[in-house]
DRENMAR-695166 format. One record per residue: x, y, z of N, C-alpha, C, O in turn; residue number from 1; residue in one letter. Coordinates in pm, whole numbers, plus 50000, padded with zeros to 5 digits. Layout:
BEGIN
X;Y;Z;X;Y;Z;X;Y;Z;X;Y;Z;NUM;A
...
END
This chain:
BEGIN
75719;80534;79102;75710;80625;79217;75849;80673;79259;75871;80790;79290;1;X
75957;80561;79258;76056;80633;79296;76119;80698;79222;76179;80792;79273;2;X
76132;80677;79061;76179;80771;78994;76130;80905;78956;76191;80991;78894;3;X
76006;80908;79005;75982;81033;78980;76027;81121;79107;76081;81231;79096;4;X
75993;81050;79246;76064;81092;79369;76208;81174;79327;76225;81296;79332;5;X
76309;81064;79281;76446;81110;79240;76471;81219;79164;76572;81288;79180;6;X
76363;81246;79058;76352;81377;79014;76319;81521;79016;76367;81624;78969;7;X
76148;81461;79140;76152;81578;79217;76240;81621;79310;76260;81741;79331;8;X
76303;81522;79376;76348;81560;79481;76528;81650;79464;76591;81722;79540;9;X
76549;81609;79359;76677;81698;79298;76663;81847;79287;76754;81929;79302;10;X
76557;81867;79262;76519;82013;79251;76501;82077;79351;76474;82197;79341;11;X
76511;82016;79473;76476;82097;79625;76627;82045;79688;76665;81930;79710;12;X
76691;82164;79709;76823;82194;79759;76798;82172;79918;76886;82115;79982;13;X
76701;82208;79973;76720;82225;80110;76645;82080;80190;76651;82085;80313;14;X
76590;81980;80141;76532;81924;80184;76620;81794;80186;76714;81778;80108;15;X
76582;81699;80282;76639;81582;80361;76563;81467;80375;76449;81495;80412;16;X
76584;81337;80358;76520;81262;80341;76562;81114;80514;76662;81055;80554;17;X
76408;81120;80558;76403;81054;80699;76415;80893;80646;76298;80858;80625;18;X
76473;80820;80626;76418;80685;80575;76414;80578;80735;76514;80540;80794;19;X
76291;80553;80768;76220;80480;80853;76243;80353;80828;76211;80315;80715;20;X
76313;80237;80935;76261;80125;80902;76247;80039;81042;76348;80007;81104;21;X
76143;80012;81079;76068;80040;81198;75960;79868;81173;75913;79819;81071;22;X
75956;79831;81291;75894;79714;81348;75727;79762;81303;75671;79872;81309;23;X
75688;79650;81265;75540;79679;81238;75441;79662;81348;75331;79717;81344;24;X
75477;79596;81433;75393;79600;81577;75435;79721;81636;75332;79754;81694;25;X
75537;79831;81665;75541;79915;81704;75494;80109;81634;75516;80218;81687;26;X
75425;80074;81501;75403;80138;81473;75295;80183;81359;75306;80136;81246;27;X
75168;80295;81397;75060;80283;81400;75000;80389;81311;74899;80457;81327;28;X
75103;80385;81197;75066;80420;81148;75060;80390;80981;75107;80281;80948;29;X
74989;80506;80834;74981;80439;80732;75159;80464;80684;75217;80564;80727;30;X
75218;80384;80610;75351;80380;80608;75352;80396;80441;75308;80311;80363;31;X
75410;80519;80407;75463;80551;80297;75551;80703;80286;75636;80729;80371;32;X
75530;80771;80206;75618;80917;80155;75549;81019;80249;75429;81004;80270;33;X
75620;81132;80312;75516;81197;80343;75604;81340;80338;75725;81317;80334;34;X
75575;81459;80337;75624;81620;80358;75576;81633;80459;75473;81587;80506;35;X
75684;81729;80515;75724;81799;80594;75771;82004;80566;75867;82067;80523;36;X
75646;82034;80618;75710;82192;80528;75682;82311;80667;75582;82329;80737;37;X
75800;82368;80667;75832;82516;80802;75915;82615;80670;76028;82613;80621;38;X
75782;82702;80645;75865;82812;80550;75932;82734;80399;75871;82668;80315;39;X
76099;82778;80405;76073;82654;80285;76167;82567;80324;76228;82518;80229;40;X
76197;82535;80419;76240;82400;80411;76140;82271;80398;76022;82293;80425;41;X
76165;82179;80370;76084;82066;80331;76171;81942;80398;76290;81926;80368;42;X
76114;81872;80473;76170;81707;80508;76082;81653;80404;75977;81713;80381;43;X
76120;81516;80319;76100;81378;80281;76099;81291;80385;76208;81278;80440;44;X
75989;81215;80438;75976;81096;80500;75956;80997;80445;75835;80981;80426;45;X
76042;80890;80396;75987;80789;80347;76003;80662;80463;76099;80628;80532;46;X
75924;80633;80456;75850;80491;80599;75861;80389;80492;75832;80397;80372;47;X
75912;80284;80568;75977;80157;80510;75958;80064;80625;76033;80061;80722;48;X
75866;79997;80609;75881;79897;80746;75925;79725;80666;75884;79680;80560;49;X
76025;79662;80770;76098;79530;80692;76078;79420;80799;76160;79329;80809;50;X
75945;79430;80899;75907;79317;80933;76028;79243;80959;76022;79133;80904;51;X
76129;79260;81019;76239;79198;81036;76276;79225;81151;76256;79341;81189;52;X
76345;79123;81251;76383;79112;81379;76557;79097;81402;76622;79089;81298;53;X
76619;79093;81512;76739;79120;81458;76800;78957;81469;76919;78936;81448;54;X
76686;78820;81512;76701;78695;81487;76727;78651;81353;76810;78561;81336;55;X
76660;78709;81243;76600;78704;81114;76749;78782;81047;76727;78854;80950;56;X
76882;78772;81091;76956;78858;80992;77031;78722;80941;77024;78625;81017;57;X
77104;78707;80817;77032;78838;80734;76924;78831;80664;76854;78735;80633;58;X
76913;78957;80639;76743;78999;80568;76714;78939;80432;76762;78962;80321;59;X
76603;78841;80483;76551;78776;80342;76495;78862;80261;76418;78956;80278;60;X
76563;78801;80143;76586;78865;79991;76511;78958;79969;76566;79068;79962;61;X
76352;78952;79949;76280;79059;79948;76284;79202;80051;76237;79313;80026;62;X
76345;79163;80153;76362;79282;80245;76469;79327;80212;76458;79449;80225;63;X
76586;79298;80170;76734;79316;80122;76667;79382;80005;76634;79499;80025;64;X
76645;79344;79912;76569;79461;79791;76519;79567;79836;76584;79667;79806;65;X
76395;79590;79919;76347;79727;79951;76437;79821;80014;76444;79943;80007;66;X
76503;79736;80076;76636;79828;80140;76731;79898;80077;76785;80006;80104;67;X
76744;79813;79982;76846;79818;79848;76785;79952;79745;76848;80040;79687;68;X
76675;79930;79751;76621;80015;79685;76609;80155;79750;76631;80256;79684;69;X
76569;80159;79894;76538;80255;79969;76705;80355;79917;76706;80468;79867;70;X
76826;80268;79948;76940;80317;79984;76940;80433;79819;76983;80547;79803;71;X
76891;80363;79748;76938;80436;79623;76878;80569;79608;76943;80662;79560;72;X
76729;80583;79656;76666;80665;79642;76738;80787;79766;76741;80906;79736;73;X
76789;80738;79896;76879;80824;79961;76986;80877;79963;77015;80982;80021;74;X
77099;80762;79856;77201;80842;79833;77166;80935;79660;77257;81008;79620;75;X
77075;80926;79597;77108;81005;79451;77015;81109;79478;76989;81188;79387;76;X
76962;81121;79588;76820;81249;79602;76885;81356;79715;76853;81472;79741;77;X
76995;81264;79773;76997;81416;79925;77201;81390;79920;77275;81325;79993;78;X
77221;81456;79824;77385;81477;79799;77463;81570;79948;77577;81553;79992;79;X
77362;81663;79996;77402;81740;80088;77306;81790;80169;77279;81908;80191;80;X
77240;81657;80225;77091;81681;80334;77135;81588;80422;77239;81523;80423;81;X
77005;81589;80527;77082;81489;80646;76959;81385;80589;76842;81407;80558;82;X
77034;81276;80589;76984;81109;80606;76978;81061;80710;77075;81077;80784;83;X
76837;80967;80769;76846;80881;80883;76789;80770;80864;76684;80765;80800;84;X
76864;80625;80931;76770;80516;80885;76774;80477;81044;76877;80487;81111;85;X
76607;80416;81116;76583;80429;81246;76533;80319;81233;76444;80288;81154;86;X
76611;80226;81340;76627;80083;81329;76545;80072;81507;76601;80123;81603;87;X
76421;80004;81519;76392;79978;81658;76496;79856;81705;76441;79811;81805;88;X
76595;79794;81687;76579;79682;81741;76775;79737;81831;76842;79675;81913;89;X
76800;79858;81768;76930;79910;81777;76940;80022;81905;76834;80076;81934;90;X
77050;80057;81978;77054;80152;82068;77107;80285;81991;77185;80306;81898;91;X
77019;80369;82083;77026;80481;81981;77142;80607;82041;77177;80658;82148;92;X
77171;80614;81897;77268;80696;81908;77318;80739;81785;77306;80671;81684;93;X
77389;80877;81785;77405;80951;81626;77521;80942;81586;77611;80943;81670;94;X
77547;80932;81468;77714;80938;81404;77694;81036;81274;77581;81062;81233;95;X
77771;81070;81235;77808;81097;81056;77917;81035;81046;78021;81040;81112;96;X
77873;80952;80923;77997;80880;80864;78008;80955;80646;77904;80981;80586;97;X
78079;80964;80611;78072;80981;80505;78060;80858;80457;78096;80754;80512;98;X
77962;80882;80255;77977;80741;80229;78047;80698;80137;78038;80745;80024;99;X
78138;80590;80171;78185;80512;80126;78160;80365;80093;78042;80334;80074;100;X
78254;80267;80082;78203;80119;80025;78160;80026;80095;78045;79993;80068;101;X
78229;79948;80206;78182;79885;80330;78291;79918;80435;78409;79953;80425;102;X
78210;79893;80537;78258;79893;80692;78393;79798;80701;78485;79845;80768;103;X
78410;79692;80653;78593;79656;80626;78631;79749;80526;78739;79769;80581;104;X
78637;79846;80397;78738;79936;80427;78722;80081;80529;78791;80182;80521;105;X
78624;80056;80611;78629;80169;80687;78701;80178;80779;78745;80285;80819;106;X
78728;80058;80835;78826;80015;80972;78936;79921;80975;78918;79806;80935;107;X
79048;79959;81020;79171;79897;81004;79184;79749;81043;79105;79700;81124;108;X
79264;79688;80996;79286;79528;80995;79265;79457;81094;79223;79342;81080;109;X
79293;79519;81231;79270;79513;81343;79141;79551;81439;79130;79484;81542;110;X
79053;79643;81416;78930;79651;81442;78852;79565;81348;78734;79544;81376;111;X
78898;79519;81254;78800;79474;81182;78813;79285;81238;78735;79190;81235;112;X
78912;79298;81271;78957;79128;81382;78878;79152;81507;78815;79058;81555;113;X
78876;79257;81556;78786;79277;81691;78664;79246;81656;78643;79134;81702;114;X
78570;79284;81599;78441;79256;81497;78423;79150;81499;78335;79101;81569;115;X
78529;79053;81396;78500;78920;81426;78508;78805;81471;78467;78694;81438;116;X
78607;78877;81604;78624;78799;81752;78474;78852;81820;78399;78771;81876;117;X
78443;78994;81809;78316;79031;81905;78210;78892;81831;78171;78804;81908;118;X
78176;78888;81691;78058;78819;81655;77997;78691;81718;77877;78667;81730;119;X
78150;78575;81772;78132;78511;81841;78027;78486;81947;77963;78385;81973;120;X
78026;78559;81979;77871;78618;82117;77792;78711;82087;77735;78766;82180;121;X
77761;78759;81940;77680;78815;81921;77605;78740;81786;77656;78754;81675;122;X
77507;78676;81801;77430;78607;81658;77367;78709;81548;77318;78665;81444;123;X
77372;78829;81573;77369;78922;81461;77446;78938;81344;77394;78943;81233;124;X
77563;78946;81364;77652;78982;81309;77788;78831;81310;77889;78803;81375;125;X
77705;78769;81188;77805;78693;81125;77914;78761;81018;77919;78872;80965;126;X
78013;78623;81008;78106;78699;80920;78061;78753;80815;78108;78858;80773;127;X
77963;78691;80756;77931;78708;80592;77832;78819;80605;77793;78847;80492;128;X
77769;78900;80703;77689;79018;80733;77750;79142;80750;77715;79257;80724;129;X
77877;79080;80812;77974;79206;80806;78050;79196;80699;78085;79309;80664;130;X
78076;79144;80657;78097;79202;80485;78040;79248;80405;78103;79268;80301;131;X
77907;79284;80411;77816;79282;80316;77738;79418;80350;77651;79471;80281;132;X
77783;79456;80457;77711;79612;80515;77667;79678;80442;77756;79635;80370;133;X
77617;79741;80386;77636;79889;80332;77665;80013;80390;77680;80023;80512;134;X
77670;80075;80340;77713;80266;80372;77612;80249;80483;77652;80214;80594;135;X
77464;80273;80458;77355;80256;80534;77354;80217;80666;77307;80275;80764;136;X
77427;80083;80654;77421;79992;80806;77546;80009;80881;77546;79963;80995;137;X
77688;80087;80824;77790;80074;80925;77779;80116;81057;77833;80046;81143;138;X
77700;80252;81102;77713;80311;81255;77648;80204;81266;77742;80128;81244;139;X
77539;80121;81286;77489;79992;81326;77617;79931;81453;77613;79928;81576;140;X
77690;79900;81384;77819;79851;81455;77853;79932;81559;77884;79867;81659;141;X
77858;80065;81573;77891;80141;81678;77807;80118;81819;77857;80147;81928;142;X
77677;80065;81805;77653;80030;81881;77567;79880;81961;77456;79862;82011;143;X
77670;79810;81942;77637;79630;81902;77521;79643;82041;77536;79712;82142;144;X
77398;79546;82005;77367;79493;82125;77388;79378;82105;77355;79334;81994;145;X
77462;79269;82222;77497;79183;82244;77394;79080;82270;77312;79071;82361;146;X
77420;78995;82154;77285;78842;82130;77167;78892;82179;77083;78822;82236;147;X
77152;79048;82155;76999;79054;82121;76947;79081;82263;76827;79060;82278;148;X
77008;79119;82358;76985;79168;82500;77063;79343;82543;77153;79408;82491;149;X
76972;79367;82660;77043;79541;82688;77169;79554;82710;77199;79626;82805;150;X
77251;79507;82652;77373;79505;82675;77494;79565;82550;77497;79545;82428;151;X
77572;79634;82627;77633;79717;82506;77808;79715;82465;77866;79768;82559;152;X
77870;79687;82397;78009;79710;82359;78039;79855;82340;78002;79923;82243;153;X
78125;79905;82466;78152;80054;82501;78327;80052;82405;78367;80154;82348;154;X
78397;79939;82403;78483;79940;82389;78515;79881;82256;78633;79883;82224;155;X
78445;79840;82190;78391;79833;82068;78391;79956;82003;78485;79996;81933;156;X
78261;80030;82031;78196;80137;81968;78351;80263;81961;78389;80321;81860;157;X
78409;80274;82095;78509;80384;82094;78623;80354;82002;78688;80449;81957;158;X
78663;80193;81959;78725;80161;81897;78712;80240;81764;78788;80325;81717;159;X
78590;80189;81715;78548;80253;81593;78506;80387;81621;78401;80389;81557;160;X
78515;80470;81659;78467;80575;81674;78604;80650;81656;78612;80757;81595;161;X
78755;80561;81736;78819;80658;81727;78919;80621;81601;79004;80702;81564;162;X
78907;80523;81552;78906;80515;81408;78857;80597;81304;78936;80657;81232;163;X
78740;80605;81289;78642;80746;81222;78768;80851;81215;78821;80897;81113;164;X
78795;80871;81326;78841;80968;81359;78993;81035;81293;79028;81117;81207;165;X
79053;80942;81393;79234;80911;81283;79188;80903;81115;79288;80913;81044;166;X
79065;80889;81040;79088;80910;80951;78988;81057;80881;78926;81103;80785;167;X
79015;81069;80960;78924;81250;80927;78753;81232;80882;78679;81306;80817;168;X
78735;81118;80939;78609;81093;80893;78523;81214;80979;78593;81250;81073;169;X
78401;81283;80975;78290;81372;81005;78248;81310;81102;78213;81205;81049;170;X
78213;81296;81280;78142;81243;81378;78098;81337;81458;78166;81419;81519;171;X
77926;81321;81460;77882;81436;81526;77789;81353;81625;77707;81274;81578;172;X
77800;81367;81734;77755;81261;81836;77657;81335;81942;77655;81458;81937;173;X
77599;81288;82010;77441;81338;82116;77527;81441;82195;77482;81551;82224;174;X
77674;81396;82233;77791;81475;82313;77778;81621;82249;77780;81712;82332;175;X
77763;81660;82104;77746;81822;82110;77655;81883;82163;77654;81998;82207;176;X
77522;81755;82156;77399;81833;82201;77433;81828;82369;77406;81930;82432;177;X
77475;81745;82422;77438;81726;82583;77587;81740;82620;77651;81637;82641;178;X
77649;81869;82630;77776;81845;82707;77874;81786;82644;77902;81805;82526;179;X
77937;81701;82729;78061;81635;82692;78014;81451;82699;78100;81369;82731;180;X
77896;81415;82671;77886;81280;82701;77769;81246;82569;77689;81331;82532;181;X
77775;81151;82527;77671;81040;82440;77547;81007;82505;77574;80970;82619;182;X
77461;81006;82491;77336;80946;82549;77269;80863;82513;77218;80900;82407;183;X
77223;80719;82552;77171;80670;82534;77022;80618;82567;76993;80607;82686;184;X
76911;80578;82452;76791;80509;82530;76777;80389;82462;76793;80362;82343;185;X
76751;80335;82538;76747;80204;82546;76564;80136;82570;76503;80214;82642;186;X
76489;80032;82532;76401;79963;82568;76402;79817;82572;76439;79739;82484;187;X
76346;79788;82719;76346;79633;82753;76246;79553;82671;76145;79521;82734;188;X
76252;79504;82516;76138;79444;82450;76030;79370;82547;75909;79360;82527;189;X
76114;79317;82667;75948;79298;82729;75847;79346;82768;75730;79319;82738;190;X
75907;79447;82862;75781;79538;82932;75790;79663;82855;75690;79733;82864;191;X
75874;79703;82790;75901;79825;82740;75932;79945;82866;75902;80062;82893;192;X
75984;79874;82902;76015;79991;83048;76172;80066;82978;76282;80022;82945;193;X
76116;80174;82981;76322;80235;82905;76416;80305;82991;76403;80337;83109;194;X
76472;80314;82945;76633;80260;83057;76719;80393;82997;76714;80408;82875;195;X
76788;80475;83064;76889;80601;83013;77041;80548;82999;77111;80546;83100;196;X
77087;80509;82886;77214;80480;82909;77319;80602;82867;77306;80660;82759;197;X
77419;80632;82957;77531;80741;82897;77654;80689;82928;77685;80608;83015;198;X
77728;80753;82839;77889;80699;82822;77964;80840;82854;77950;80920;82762;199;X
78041;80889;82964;78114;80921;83014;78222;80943;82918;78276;80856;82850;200;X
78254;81096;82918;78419;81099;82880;78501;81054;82933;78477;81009;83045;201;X
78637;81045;82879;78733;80968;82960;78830;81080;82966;78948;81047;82949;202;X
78801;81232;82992;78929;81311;83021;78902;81361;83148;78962;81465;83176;203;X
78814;81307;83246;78792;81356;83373;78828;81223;83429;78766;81124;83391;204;X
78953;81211;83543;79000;81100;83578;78893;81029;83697;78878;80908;83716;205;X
78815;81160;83782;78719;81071;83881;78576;81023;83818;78491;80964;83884;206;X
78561;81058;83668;78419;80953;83657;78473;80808;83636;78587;80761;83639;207;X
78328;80745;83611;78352;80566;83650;78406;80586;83493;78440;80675;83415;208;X
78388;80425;83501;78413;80402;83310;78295;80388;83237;78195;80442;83283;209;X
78288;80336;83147;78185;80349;83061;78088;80248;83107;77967;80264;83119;210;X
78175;80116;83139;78087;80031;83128;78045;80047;83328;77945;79989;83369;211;X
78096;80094;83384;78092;80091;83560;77909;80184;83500;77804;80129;83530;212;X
77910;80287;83441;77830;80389;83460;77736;80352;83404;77633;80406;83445;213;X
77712;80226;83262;77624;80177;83190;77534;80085;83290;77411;80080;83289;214;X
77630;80009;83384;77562;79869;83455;77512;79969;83568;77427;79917;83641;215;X
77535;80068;83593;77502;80124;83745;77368;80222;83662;77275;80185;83732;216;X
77331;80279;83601;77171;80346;83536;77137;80205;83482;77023;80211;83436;217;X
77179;80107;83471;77059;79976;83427;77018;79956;83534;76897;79959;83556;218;X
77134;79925;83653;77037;79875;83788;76927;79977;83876;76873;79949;83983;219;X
76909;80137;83773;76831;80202;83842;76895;80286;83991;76816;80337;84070;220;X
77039;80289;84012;77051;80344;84084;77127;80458;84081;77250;80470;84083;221;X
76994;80580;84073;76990;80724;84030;77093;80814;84127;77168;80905;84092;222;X
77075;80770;84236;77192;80846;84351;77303;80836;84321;77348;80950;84319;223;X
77412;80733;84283;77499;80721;84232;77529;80807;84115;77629;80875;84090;224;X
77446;80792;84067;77446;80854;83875;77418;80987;83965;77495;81074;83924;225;X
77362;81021;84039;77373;81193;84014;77456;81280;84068;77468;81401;84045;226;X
77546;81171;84181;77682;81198;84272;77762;81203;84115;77833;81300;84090;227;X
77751;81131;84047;77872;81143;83914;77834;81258;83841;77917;81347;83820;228;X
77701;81265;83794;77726;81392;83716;77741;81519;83779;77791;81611;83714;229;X
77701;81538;83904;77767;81687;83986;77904;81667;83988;77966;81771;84009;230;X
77988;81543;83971;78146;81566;83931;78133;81593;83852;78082;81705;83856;231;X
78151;81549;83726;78149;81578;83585;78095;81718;83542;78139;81782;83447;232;X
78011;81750;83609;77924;81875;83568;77825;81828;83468;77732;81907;83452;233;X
77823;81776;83433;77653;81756;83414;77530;81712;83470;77506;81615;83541;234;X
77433;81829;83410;77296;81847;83451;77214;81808;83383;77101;81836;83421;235;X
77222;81757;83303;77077;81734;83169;77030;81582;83217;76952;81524;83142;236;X
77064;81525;83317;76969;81369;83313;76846;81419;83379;76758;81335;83398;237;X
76825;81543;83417;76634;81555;83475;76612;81581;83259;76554;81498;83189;238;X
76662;81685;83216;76580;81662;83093;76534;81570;82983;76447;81574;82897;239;X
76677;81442;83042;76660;81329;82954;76543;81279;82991;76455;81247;82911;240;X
76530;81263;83181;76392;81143;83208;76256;81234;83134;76168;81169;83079;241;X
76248;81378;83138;76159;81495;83081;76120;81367;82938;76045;81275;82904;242;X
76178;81407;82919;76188;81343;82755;76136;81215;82718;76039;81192;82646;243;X
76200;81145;82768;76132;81011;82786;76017;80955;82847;75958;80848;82832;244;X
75995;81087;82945;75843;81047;83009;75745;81083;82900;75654;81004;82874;245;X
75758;81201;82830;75671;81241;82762;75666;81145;82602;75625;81168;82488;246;X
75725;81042;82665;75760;80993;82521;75798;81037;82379;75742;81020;82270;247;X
75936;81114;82423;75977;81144;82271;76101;81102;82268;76144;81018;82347;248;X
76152;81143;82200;76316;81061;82149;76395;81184;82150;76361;81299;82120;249;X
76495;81141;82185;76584;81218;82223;76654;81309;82112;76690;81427;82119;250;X
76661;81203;81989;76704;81335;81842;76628;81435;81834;76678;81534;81781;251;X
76485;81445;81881;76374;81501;81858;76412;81675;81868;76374;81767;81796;252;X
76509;81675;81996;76532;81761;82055;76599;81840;81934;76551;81940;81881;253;X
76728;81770;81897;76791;81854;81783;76787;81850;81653;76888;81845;81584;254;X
76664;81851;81605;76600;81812;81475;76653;81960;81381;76711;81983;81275;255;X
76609;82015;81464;76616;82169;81390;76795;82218;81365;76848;82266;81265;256;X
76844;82190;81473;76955;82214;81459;77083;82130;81378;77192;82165;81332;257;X
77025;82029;81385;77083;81882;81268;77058;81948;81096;77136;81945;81001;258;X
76900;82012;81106;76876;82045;80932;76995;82158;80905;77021;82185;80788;259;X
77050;82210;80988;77104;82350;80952;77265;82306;80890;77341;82382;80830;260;X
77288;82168;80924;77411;82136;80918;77459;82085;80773;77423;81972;80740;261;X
77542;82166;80677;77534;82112;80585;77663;82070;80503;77707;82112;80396;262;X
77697;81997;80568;77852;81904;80521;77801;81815;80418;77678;81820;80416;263;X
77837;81753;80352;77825;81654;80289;77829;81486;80279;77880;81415;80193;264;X
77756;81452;80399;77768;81390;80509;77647;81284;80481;77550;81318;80414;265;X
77664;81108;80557;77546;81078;80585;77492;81043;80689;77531;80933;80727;266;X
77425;81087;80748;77376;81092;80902;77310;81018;80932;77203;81011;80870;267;X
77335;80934;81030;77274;80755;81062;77188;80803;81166;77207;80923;81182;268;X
77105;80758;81238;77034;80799;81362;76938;80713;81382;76823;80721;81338;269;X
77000;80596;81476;76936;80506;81485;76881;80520;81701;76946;80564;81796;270;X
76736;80458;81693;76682;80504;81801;76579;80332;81851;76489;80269;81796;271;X
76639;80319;81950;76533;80173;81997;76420;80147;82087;76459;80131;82203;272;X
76296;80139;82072;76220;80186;82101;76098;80323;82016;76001;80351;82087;273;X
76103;80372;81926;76093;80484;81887;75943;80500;81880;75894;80389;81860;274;X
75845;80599;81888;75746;80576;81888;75672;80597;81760;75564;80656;81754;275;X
75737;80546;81657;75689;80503;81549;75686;80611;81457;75694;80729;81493;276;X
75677;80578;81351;75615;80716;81205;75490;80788;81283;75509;80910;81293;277;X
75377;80744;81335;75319;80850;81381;75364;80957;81468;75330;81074;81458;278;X
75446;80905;81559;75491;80988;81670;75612;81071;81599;75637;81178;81656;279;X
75690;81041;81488;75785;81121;81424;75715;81244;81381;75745;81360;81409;280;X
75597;81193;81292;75527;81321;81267;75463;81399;81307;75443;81495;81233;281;X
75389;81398;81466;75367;81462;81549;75450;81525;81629;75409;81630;81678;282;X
75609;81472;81670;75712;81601;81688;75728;81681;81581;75768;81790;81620;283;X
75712;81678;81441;75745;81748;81381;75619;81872;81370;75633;81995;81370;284;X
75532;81815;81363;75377;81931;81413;75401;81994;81514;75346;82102;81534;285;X
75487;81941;81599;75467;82060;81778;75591;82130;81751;75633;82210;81835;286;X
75679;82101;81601;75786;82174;81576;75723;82295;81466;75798;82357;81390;287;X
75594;82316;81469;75564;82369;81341;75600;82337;81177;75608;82421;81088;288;X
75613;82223;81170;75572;82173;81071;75448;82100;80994;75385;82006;81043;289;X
75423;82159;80868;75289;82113;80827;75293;81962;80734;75361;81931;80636;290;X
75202;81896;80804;75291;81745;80707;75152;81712;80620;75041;81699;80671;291;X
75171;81704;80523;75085;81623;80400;75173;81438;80334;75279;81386;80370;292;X
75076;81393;80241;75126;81290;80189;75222;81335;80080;75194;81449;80045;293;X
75297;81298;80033;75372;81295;79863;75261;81296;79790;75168;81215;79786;294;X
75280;81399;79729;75205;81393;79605;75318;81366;79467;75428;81421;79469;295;X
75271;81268;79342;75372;81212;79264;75356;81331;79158;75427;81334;79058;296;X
END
C-alpha cells in the first residue's frame, strides 16, 4: 500500500500530505488514506493513530515503526507540499522547520544544555528521547508541556525559535495569520474545557510578558486580557473564542492559505485537543472539498 502510495503520489505536484496521529478515544472515526479534491488540487490524509500517551514515551517499538514508516512515506512523496503531524497530547502551534537530521544538530550547544536542564521536570523528554527525535518530532520541543500538565515553556520555545532563526531556518508561525502574536489552544484532559493561550510580542514595552499573559487567560480573566489587547492592538480574541466554540481548530482557518505556500519546507502543526480525523474532514467539506477514500 505504501509503495504504491509513493508512486502515485510523485506524480501529483500540487498535493500535500496531512499525517494524523491522534488519540484513539478522541477520535471517531474509520482511520486510514483518504482525498481531498477543490478543482485540482488534491490533499493526502493519511490517519495514523499510536495509542500512545505522552506517559508511554518512548514509543514502544511497534509504534516507533509505524511512525518510522509514516515519516518515509512523508518525506519521499511531498518534496515541496505542506506536511503536518497532529499530536493531541501537544499545544498547538505552527512552525516550518526544514528537514534535517536531529534536533541536537539543530540547536546550539547551549540550548541544547537548556533542554536537558528543562527535562529534569519534564518526564517526557529524557535524555535518550532527545536524541533520537526525528525531523518529524523537533517543533514538538517548541512547545514543551511541562510533566504532562497546562503548563508551558515561553522561554524555552523563543529560545529555539530564535535559534531557527540566526540560522536562516523558514518559521512561519499563527503570528502571520493573527497580527503580531502566536496563538494558542490548549485542553484540560479532564473536563476538556479549552483554554486560549497567546504569547505577546516583545517589541511593545507596555504588554505583560509571556508568561504574566499565559497565567492571566488560564485564570479566565478576560478583562485584563482585553485591557492588553486594545494596547497592543489586537482584536481577533472574539474570533478565536468564535472558533473554538464552534469547535474547530484554529489552523482550520488558514488551510487554504498554508496550501498556496510553496518553499520547500516541512510544516509541523501540531494541535491539542483536535476534533479528530472526522472533524478534519468535515472542515475540509465546509471548505469545498470533496473527500473520498484512497483508492490503490
Amino acid at each position: 500500500m505504501i509503495e504504491k502510495l509513493l508512486i502515485k503520489k510523485h506524480r501529483i505536484s500540487l498535493s500535500f500530505i496531512l499525517l494524523l496521529s491522534c488519540f484513539a478515544t478522541l477520535v471517531n472515526a474509520e482511520h486510514g488514506i483518504w482525498v481531498a479534491k477543490k478543482g485540482e488540487q488534491q490533499i493526502t490524509i493519511v490517519a495514523i493513530t499510536t495509542f500512545i500517551k505522552p506517559a508511554q514515551w518512548p514509543l514502544p517499538a511497534p509504534y516507533q515503526k509505524i511512525l518510522n514508516e509514516a515519516e518515509q512515506v512523508v518525506f519521499q512523496t511531498v518534496p515541496d507540499g505542506l506536511i503536518a503531524d497532529i499530536n493531541n497530547w501537544f499545544v498547538a502551534n505552527l512552525m516550518i522547520l526544514p528537514e534535517t537530521e536531529s534536533l541536537k544538530d539543530k540547536v546550539s550547544a547551549d540550548i541544547w544544555q537548556q533542554l536537558l536542564t528543562y527535562q529534569d521536570k519534564n518526564a517526557l523528554f529524557t535524555e535518550n528521547v532527545l536524541k533520537t527525535l526525528s525531523p518529524m518530532s523537533v517543533c514538538v520541543l517548541l512547545n514543551i508541556i511541562e510533566s504532562g500538565e497546562l503548563g508551558y515553556s515561553f522561554r524555552i520555545q523563543e529560545a529555539l525559535y530564535n535559534e531557527a532563526k540566526q540560522k536562516d531556518k523558514i518559521i512561519l508561525s499563527l503570528s502571520e495569520l493573527f497580527e503580531d502574536r502566536e496563538l494558542f489552544i490548549a485542553v484540560d484532559r479532564t473536563d476538556t474545557n479549552q483554554y486560549i493561550k497567546a504569547c505577546l510580542s516583545d517589541n511593545k514595552n507596555e504588554n505583560p510578558t509571556a508568561d504574566e499573559y499565559n497565567e492571566t487567560v488560564y485564570k479566565g480573566d478576560l478583562d485584563q486580557i482585553n485591557e492588553w489587547d486594545k494596547k497592543s492592538g489586537f482584536s481577533k480574541l472574539s474570533k478565536v473564542k468564535e472558533v473554538i466554540d464552534q469547535k474547530k481548530v484554529i489552523y482550520a482557518i488558514s488551510i487554504d492559505e498554508l496550501s498556496r505556500k510553496k518553499e520547500k519546507t516541512l510544516v509541523y502543526i501540531n494541535v491539542v485537543g483536535l476534533i479528530g480525523e472526522k472533524g478534519l474532514l468535515s472542515l475540509l467539506q465546509e471548505k469545498g472539498y470533496q473527500i473520498s477514500k484512497y483508492q490503490e
